[in-house]
N, C-alpha and C positions, 0 to 999 in steps of 0.2 A: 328113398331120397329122390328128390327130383331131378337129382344128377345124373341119375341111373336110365334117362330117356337115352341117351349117349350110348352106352350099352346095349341096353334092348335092339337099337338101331343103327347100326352101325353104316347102314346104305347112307342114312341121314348127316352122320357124322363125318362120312368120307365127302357130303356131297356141300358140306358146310367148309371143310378144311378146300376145296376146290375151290367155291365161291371167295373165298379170304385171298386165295392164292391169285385169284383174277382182279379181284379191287384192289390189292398189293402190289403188281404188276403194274395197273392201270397207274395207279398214284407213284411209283416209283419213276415212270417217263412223263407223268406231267408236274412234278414236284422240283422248284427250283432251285437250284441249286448254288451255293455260297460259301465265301470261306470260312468265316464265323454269323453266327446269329444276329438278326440286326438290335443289337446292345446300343449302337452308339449314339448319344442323344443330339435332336438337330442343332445345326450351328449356321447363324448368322454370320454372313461376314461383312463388315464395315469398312470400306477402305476413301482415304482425300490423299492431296499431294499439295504441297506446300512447298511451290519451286524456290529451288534456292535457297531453300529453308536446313539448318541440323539438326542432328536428332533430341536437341537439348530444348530449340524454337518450337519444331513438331510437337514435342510432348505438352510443353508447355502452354501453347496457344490451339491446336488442333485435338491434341490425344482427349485432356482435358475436360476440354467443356463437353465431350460428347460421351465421355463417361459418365461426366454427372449426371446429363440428360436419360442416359440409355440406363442407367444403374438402376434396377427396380423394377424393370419390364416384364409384364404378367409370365408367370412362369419360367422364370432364367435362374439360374443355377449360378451361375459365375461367368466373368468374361477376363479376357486376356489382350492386351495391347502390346503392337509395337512400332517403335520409331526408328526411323535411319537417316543416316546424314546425306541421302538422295532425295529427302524432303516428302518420303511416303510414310503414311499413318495407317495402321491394318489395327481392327478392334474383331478380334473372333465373340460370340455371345453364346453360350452354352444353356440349351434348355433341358426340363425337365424332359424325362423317358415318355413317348406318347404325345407329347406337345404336336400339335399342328403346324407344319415347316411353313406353311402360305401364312397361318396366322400372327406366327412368329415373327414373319418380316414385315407383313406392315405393322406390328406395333413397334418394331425397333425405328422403322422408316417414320414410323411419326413422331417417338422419340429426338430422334435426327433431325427431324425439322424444328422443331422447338430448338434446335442450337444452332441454328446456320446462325442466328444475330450474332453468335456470340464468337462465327468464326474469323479470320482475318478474311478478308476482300479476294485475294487470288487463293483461296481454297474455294469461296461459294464460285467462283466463275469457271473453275474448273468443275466442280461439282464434289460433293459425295455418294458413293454409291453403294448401296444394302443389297444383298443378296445372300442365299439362301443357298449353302452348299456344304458338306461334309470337308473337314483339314486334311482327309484321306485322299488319294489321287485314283484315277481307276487307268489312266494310260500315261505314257511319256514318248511321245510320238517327234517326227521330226521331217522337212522338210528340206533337202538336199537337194542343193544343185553339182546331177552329177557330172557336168561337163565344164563346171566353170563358169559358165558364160554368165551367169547372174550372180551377183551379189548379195550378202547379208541383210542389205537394207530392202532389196529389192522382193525377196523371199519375205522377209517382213509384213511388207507392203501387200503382197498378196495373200498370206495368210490371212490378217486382218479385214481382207476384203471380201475373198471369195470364197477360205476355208472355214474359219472360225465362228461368223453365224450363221451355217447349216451345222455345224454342229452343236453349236446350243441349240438349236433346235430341236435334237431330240431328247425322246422323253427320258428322262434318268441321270440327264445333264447338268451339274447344278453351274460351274463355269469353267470356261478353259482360260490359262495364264498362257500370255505368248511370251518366251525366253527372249524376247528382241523388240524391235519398234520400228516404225513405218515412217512414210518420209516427211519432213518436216524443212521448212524455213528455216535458219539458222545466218541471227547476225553476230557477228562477231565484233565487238568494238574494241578500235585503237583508245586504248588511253591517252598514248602519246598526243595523239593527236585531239582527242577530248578534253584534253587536259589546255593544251595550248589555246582551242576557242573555247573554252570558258563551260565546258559541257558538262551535264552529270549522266547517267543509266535513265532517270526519268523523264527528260528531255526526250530521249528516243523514243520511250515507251510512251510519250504524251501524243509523240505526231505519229508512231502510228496506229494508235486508240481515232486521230483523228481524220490519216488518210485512208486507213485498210478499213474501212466500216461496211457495213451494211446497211443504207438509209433510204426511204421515202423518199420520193424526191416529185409528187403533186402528177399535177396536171393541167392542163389549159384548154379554155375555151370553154368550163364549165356553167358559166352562167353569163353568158354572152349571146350575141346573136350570128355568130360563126355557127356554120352548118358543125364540124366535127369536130370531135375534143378529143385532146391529143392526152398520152399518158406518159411521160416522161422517163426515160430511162435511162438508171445511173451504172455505169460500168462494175460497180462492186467490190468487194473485197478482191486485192489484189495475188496474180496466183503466178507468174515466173519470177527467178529472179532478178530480170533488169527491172522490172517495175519496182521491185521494193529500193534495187540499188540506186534508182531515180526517186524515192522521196526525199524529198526537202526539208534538213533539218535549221542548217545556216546556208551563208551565202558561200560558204566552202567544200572542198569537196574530201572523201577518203577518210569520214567519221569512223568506218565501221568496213568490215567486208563482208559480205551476202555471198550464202551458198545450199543448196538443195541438201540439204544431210538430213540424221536420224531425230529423233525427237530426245532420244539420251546416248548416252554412251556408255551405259552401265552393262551391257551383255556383250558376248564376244564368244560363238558357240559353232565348232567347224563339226563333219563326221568322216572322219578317212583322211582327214587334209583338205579337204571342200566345205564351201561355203553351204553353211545349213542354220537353220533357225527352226528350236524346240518349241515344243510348248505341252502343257500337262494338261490333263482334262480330269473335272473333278467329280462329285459323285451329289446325288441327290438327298437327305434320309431316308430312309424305306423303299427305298427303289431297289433294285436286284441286281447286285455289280455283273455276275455273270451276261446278265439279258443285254444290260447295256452297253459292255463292252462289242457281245456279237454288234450290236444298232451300228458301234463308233465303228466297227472294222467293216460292215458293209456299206457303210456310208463313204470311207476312204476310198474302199475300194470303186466307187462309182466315180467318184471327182478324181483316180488315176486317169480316167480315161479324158480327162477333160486338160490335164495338167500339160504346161505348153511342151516341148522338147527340150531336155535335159534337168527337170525335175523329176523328184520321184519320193513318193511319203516312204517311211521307214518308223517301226513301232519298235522303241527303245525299251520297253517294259510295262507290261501289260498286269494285272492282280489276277488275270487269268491263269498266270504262270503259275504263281502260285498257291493257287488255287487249288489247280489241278494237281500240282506236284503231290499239295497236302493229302488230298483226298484220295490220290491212288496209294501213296503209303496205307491210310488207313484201310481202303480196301481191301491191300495185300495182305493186313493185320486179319483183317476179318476171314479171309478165305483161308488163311493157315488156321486162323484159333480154330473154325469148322471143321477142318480135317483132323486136326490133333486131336481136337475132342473125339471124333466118333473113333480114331486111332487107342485111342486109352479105353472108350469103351468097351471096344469089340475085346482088346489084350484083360480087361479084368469081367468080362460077363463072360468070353468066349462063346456066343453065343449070337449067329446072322441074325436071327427074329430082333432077338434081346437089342441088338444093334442098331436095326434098320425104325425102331421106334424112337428111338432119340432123334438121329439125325432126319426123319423125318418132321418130327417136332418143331426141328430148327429151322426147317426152310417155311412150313407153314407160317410159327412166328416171326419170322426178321421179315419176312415181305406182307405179312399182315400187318406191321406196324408201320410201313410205311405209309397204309390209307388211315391209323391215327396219325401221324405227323401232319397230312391232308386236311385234316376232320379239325383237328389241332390249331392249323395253320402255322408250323411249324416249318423249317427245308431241312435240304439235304447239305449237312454241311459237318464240318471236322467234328463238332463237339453232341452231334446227334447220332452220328456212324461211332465214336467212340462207345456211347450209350449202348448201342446195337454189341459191340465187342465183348463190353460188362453182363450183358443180357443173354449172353451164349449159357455164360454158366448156370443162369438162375435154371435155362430152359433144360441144361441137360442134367441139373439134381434132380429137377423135378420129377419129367421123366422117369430117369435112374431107380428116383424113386418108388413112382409105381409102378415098373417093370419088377422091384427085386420084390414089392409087397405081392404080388401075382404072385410070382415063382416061389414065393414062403406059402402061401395058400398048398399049391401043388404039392411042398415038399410035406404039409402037414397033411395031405389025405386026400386032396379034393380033385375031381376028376372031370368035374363039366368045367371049361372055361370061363360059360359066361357066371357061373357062381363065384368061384377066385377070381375075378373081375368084380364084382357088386362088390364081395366083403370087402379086398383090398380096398378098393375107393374109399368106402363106409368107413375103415382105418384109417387111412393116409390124407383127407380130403381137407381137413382143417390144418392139418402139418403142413403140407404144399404152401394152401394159402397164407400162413403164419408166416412160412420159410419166404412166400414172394414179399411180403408184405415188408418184412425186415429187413429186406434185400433193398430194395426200393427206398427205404429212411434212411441203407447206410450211403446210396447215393447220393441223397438229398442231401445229407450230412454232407 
């Protein structure tokens, strides 16, 4: 048999089981590592706002049309919507397994655009926005002032500014949600007193569409015989609040009252008693939660240093955690079932030789197959190490096996070892592989 080059050479075979044991090793510290397999197929996410809108208006005018548009897009599976009476619209799009996540969003994003006609006026001006991220979260991080001294809105504010696009920045990012909101104009109008001049909500909204602008405003001296021409310059969109509280609706005054606040008032998130504002960071498809979590926590850890006095980030929960938690359970599973095994051996062979072949067996194959998980392109994750735990035993019947056909050799007469070695094999060789083979389908199964 050709299998029997193994035997004759045993320098060979010890120097093969070495080589496995080094590319096993090699693959096992560069093979990344995860909590599950990446199963999950990519997801678009769709979100508008329909200020002032309910979740009844939402659906109806915004959910709507952008379903029918998006519904049908090259390889999507199914999508899921929802509305709320804060006037937000979120459409998740679920694609087929292996779909391209960049491809997936511009055809959902051109989808999208064939419906803006059909959205209301203050959803296109706000915009809608398509992006590309997994419904999973990979952190839940927090910004804390831990002395007080600033505010909810104010942490907002700088989150939104200084923290949250370097961190979309990195690779593996698909978006981060801020648990608050940054500062915002906020007029508040008297009825009473809207009511008495003759006013409605659109009046206001009409003067200031027509004094907060942004417009051209020319130039002079362009075709004339003046040496220089002058460019004109219009003071702009309006940015404290006496200016807004100075435009001019009628010739009365106290329509409304003007103040610096948030853009809603939908969050309210302290940690200890102190003022802090959360926010989630979300995950890419195919990207590697583990890698990009280290990216999001060396990246905080660089803008600590930057963060004024009396802030400080704080990481609420991480998929790290449990990650890791999972994985050293399974570990621990692993490193007992090893020992029990060669425990039972030694107790029914009684016999160091008879022993030390098995457990030998077991360390060659479990770190040899980590350079097929490599080869594979496979990681190191709950349901591949469980694999590895199922695998202990096929390796140590095998074994077992032709350790006990050798020693049946000896007991029947035979006296040179490497002859009860060839015959054994020449017996057992199709059985081993019958028995892996079976072993293997009932996993499958």
């Amino acid at each position: 048999m050709k299998g029997n080059i193994f035997i004759k050479r045993p320098v060979m075979a010890i120097s093969i089981s070495i080589l496995i044991l080094a590319i096993g090793l090699i693959s096992l510290f560069t093979l990344p590592v995860e909590q599950y397999p990446d199963i999950a197929p990519p997801t678009v996410h769709v979100s508008a706002t329909y200020t002032g809108a309910d979740a009844n208006a939402v659906m109806n005018s915004v959910i709507m049309p952008l379903e029918e548009s998006i519904n049908g897009v090259e390889n999507m599976m199914y999508m899921t919507s929802t509305a709320t009476n804060a006037g937000s619209a979120t459409i998740e799009v679920y694609f087929k397994q292996g779909t391209n996540p960049d491809m997936a969003a511009v055809n959902v994003q051109n989808r999208v655009t064939k419906a803006q006609g059909l959205l209301p006026a203050e959803v296109t001006r706000i915009g809608v926005s398509t992006q590309k991220r997994q419904t999973s979260f990979l952190q839940i991080d927090a910004l804390v002032s831990t002395d007080g001294r600033f505010d909810k809105t104010f942490l907002g504010n700088y989150l939104d500014i200084n923290v949250i696009p370097r961190i979309k920045r990195i690779e593996g990012v698909g978006d981060v949600m801020e648990l608050g909101d940054t500062y915002s104009m906020r007029i508040w109008l008297n009825p009473e007193r809207m009511a008495q001049y003759g006013l409605v909500p659109s009046d206001v909204t009409a003067v200031l569409g027509e004094q907060n602008i942004e417009a051209p405003t020319g130039s002079l001296g362009e075709n004339s015989k003046n040496v220089f021409q002058y460019t004109m310059k219009y003071r702009g969109r309006l940015k404290s609040v006496e200016e807004f509280q100075n435009i001019v609706v009628r010739a009365q005054e106290d329509v409304a009252k003007v103040e610096l606040g948030t853009l809603s008032y939908g969050f309210d998130s302290q940690m200890d008693g102190k003022p802090a504002v959360t926010f989630m960071i979300y995950q890419v498809a195919g990207s590697n939660a583990t890698e990009v979590n280290e990216r999001i926590a060396a990246e905080l850890e660089k803008m600590k240093e930057e963060l004024p006095t009396g802030m400080e980030f704080i990481t609420m929960m991480s998929s790290n955690d449990f990650l890791f938690a999972s994985i050293y359970n399974v570990v621990e599973t692993l490193i007992v079932a090893i020992i029990l095994v060669i425990l039972v051996v030694y107790f029914f062979l009684q016999d160091f030789k008879s022993t030390l072949i098995p457990s030998i067996s077991i360390i060659v194959s479990l770190i040899g197959t980590f350079a097929c998980l490599t080869a594979a392109g496979f990681t190191i994750n709950i349901l591949t190490l469980f694999a590895l735990v199922l695998a202990i035993g096929t390796v140590v019947d095998d074994a077992i096996v032709v350790v006990e056909a050798v020693q049946a050799k000896f007991d029947a007469g035979y006296t040179s070892s490497y002859q009860a070695t060839k015959d054994a094999m020449g017996d057992v060789t199709m059985a081993v592989i019958s028995c892996t083979c079976v072993f293997l389908s009932l996993i499958h199964i």
